[in-house]
C-alpha positions as CSV (number, residue, x, y, z in Angstrom):
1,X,0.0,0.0,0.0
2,X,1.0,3.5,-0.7
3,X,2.3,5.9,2.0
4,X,0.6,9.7,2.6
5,X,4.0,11.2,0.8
6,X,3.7,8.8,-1.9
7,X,0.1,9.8,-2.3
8,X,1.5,13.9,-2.2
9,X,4.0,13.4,-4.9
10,X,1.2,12.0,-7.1
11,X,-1.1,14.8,-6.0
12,X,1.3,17.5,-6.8
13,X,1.8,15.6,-10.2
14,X,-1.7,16.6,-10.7
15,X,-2.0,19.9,-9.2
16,X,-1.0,23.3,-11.4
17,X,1.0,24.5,-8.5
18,X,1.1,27.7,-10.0
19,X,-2.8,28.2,-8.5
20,X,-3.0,25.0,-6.5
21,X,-1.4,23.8,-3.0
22,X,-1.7,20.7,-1.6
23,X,-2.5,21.0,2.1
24,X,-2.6,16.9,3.3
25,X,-3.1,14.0,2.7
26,X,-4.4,11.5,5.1
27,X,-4.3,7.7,5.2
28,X,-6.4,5.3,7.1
29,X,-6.8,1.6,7.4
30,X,-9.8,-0.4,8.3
31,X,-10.5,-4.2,7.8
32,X,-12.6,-3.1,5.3
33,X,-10.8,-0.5,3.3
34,X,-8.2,2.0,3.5
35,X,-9.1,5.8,3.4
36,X,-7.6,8.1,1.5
37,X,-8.0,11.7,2.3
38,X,-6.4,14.6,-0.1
39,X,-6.5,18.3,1.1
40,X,-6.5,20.8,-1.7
41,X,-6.6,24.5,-2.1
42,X,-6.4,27.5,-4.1
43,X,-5.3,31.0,-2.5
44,X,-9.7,32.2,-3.9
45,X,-10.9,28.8,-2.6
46,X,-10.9,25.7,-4.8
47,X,-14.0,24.3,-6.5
48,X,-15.9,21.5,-6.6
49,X,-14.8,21.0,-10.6
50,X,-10.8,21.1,-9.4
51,X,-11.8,18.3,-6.7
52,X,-13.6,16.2,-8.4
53,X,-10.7,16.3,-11.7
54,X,-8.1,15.8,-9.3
55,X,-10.1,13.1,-7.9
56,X,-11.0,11.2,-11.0
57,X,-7.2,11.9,-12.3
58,X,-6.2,10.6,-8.8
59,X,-8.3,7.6,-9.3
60,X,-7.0,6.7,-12.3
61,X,-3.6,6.5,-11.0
62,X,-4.2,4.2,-7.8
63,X,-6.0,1.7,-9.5
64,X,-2.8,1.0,-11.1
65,X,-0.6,1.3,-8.1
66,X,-3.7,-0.2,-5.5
67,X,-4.9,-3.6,-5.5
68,X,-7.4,-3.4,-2.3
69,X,-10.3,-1.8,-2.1
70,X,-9.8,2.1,-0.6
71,X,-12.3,4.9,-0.3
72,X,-11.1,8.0,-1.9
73,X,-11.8,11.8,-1.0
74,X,-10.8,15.0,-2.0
75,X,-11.9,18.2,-0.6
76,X,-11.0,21.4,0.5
77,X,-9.9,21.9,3.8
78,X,-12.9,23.0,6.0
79,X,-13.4,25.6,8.3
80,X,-12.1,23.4,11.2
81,X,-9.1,22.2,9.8
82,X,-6.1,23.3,11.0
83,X,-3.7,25.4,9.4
84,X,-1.2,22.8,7.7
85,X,1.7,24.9,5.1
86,X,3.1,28.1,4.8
87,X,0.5,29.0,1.8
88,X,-2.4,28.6,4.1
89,X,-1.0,31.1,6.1
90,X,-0.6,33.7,3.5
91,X,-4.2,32.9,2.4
92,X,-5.4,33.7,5.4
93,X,-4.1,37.5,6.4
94,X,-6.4,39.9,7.5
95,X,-8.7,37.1,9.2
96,X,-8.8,35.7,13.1
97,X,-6.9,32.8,14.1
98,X,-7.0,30.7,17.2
99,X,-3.3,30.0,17.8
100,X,-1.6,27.4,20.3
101,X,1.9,27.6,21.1
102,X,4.3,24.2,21.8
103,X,4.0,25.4,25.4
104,X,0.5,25.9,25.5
105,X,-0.5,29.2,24.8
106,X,-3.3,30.6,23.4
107,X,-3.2,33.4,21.5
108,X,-6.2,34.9,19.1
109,X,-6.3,37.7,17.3
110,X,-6.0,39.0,13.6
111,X,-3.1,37.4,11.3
112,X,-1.0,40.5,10.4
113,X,1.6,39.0,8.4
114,X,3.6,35.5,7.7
115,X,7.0,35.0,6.3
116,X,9.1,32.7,5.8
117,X,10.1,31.7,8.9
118,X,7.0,33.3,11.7
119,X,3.5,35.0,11.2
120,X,2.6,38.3,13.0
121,X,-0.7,38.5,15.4
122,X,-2.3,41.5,16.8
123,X,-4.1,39.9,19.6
124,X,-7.4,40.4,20.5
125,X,-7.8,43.8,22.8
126,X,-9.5,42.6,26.3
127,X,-12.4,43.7,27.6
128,X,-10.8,45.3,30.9
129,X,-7.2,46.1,29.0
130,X,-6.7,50.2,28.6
131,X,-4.4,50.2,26.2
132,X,-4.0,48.5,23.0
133,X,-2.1,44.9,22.3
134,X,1.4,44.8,21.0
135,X,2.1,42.5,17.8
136,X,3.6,38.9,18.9
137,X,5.8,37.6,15.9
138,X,5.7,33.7,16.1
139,X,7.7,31.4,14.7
140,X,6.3,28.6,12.9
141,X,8.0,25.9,14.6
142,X,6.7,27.0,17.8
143,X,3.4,26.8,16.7
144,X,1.3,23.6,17.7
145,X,-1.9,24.2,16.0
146,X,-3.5,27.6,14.4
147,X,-6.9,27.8,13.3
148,X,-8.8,30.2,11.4
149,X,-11.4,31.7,13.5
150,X,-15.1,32.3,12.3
151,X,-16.7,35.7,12.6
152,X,-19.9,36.8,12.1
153,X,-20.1,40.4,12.2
């Protein structure tokens, strides 16, 4: 059976990485069939024509690399998936995120910037708090797990 990365390389094959990014893929085994999740994007927001090309594409190329049965899916990452890549960060500026640090953390506020290297946050101002929050710069490999952060205003 194929490996995630081995999946990813086949993925990217597909992708025109000009305008698309793949964000993960996901593997999982049952006695029944293996699950195979692939994570795409597009800096706009990718369609449900992309996914479902990259899916028959995708397809195509397991059943001659697969001989069990699998379940494939690919999708967009939702709302409540978790920040994966670099690109996803860029994507994202200008909205909230829900950040937790390696040593636990919690930071949310608006993503101000990301590099190469660490993102920017301007954290939320507290109720009680006089005077405005400073920018924290975070790096990315202190970061456990950043979210993007609903808002309904």
């Amino acid at each position: 059976m194929l490996d995630s990365q081995q999946i990813g390389q086949i993925v990217e094959e597909l992708l025109d990485l000009e305008l698309q990014f793949l964000v993960d893929v996901k593997t999982s085994s049952s006695k029944i069939r293996q699950k195979i999740t692939v994570l795409i994007d597009t800096d706009e927001g990718i369609g449900i024509a992309d996914c479902s090309r990259i899916s028959r594409e995708l397809g195509d190329r397991l059943e001659e690399l697969i001989d069990d049965a699998y379940t494939l899916e690919v999708s967009s990452p939702g709302l409540d998936t978790p920040l994966k890549i670099k690109r996803q960060y860029h994507k994202n500026i200008g909205k909230s995120l829900k950040v937790i640090t390696l040593d636990g953390q919690e930071i949310k506020g608006e993503l101000l910037e990301a590099g190469d290297l660490e993102i920017t946050v301007l954290p939320e101002k507290k109720k009680k708090e006089k005077k405005e929050p400073e920018k924290i710069n975070l790096a990315f490999e202190n970061i456990k797990e950043a979210r993007v952060q609903v808002t309904f205003n």
